[in-house]
C-alpha positions in Angstrom: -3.2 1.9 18.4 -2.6 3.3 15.1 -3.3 6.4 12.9 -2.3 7.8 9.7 -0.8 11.3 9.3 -1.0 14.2 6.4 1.6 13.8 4.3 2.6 17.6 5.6 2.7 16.2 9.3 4.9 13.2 8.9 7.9 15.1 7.0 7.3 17.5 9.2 8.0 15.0 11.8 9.9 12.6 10.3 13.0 15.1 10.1 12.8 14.9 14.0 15.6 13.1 15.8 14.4 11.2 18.9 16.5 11.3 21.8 16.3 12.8 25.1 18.8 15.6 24.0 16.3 18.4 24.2 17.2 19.5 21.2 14.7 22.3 19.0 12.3 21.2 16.5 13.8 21.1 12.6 12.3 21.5 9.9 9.5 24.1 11.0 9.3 27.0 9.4 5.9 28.8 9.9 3.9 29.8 13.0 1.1 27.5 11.2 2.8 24.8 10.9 4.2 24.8 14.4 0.7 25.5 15.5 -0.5 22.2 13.8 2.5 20.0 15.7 1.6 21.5 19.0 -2.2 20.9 18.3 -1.3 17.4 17.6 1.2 16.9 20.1 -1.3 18.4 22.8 -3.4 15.0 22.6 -0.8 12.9 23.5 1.1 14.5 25.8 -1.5 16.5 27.6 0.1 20.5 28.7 -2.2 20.1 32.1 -1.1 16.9 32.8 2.7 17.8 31.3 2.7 20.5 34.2 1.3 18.5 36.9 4.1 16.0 36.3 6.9 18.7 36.2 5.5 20.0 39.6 5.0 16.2 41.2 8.4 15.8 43.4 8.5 12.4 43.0 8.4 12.0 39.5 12.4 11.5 38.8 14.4 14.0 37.1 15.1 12.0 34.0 11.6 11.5 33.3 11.3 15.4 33.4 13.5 15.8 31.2 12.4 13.8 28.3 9.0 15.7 28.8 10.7 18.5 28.4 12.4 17.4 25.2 10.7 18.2 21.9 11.6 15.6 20.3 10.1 13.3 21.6 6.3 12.6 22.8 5.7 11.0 26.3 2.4 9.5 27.0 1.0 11.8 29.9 -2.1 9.8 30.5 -0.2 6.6 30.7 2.6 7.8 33.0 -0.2 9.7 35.6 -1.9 6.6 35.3 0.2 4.3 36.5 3.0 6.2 38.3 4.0 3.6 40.4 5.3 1.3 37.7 7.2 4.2 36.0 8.5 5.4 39.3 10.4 1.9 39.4 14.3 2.0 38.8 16.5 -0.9 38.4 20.1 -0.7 38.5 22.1 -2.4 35.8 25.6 -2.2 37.5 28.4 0.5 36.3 27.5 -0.5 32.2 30.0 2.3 30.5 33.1 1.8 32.9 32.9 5.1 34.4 33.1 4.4 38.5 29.2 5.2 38.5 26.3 2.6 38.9 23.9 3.1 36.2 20.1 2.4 36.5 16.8 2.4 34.4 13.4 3.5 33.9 10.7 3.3 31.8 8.7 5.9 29.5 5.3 5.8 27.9 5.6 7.1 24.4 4.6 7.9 20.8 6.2 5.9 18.0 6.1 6.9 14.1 6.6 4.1 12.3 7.9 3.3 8.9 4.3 2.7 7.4 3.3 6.0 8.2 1.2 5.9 11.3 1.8 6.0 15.1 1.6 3.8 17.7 1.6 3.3 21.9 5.2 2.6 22.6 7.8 2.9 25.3 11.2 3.1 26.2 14.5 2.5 28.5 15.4 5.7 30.2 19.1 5.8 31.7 20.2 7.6 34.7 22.9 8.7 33.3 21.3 11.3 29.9 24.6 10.3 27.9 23.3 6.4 27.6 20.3 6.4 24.5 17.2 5.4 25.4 16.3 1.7 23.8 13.1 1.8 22.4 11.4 -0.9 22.3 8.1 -1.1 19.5 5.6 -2.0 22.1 4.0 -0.2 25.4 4.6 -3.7 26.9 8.0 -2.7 28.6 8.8 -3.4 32.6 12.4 -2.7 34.1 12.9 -6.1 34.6 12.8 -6.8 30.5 16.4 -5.7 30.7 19.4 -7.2 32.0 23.5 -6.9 32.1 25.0 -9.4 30.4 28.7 -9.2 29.6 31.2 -6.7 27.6 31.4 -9.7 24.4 33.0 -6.8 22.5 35.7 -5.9 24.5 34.8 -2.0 23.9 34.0 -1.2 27.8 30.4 -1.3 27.4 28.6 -4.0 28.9 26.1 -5.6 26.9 22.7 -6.3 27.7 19.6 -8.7 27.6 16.4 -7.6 26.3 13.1 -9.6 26.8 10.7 -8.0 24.6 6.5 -8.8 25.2 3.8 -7.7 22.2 1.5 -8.1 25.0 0.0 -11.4 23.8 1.0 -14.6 22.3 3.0 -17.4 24.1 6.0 -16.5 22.2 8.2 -13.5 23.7 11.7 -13.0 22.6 15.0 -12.7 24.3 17.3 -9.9 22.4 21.1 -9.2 23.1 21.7 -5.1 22.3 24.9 -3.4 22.0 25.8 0.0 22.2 26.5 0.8 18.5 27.3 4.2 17.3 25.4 6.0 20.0 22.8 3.7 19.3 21.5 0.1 20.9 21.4 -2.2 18.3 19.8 -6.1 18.6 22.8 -8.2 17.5 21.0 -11.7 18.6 17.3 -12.7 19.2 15.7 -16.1 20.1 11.7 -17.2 20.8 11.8 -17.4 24.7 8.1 -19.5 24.6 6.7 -18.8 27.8 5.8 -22.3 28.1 9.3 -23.0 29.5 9.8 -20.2 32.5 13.2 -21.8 33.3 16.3 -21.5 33.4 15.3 -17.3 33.6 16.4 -15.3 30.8 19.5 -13.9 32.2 20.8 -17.4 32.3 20.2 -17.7 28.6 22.6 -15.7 27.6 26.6 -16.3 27.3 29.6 -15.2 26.1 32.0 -17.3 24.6 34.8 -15.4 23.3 35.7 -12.0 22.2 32.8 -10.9 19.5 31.0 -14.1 20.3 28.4 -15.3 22.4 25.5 -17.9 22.3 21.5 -17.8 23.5 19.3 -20.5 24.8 16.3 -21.1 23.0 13.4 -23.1 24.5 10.3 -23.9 22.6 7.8 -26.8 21.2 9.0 -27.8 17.9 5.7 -29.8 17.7 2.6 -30.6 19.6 5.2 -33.8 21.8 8.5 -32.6 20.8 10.8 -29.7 22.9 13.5 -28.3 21.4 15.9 -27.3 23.7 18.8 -25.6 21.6 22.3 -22.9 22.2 22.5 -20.7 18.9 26.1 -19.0 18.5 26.1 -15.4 17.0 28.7 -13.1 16.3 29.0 -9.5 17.2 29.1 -7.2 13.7 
């Protein structure tokens, strides 16, 4: 769902960093103009609902604190409507070589986007706060979109599969993102057509050599014909 801001509200906004860092709001100056962010703010992520979730013991720390962090809006009637799924946590392995198994969850939340409206999004949530979140254009997101696959950099970071949904159409993708300057970054994508379940995505990706990998892509090339193809990419 989409809707166009003020002008006043989206560089208001804009000069926002999103992370879960908790950091304060910039760029607001007057008690009017951070009256008119709360305001907004308020019918997204709801304060009744925002302190019901805070209270609610099993809601996992992490999720906490990223509604607790002003710079970014969670989805408060999404989350307390379907607290089971974002209750689910998948670990991914020890990802940043530090002794310590990392998992995942998943966060409802509030996109701007670069045409100057907003939209129902979500996002990977680490375990460990010093991973960034991925966030992923589309509220479409399950733990099991995301996947280790290998450290193709040789930096200590393990690499990992991303299966991203729009929520329709037959044709999904299959991303590979690497932590990039604090920052997950798609360095391959292929159509994963849904058509063709198998082999699973985690088998579709695969490192060949330092910097270099390849990904399986699986799809109709006409209304008879399968193309069944391994596309090579190199990490930049």
């Amino acid at each position: 769902m989409k809707e166009t801001f003020s002008k006043l509200l989206l560089l208001l906004l804009l000069s926002i960093s999103f992370s879960c860092k908790n950091k304060s709001d910039k760029g607001i100056k007057t008690e009017k103009e951070i009256a008119e962010v709360n305001s907004w703010r308020d019918n997204w992520e709801n304060p009744t609902q925002k302190a019901e979730l805070l209270s609610n013991l099993k809601i996992h720390k992490r999720i906490k604190e990223c509604l607790n962090d002003t710079t970014i809006v969670v989805l408060t009637s999404t989350l307390v409507d379907d607290l089971d799924r974002y209750s689910e946590i998948k670990s991914l392995g020890d990802i940043n070589g530090d002794g310590v198994n990392d998992s995942i969850l998943i966060i409802p939340e509030l996109f701007i986007t670069t045409d100057n409206a907003i939209e129902e999004a979500a996002s990977v949530i680490f375990t460990d706060k010093r991973l960034p979140r991925i966030k992923v254009d589309s509220p479409c997101l399950e733990t099991s979109y995301i996947f280790p696959v290998s450290d193709i950099d040789n930096d200590g970071i393990v690499e990992l599969g991303k299966y991203y949904s729009s929520c329709a159409s037959r044709f999904k993708g299959l991303e590979l993102v690497s932590l990039d300057q604090e920052e997950w970054k798609v360095k391959g994508r292929v159509t994963f057509d849904i058509l063709f379940e198998e082999p699973k995505k985690e088998e579709r990706i695969e490192k060949i050599e330092v910097n270099k990998f390849r990904m399986r892509e699986i799809t109709l090339e006409s209304a008879d014909e399968k193309m069944d193809t391994w596309k090579v990419f190199e990490m930049k």
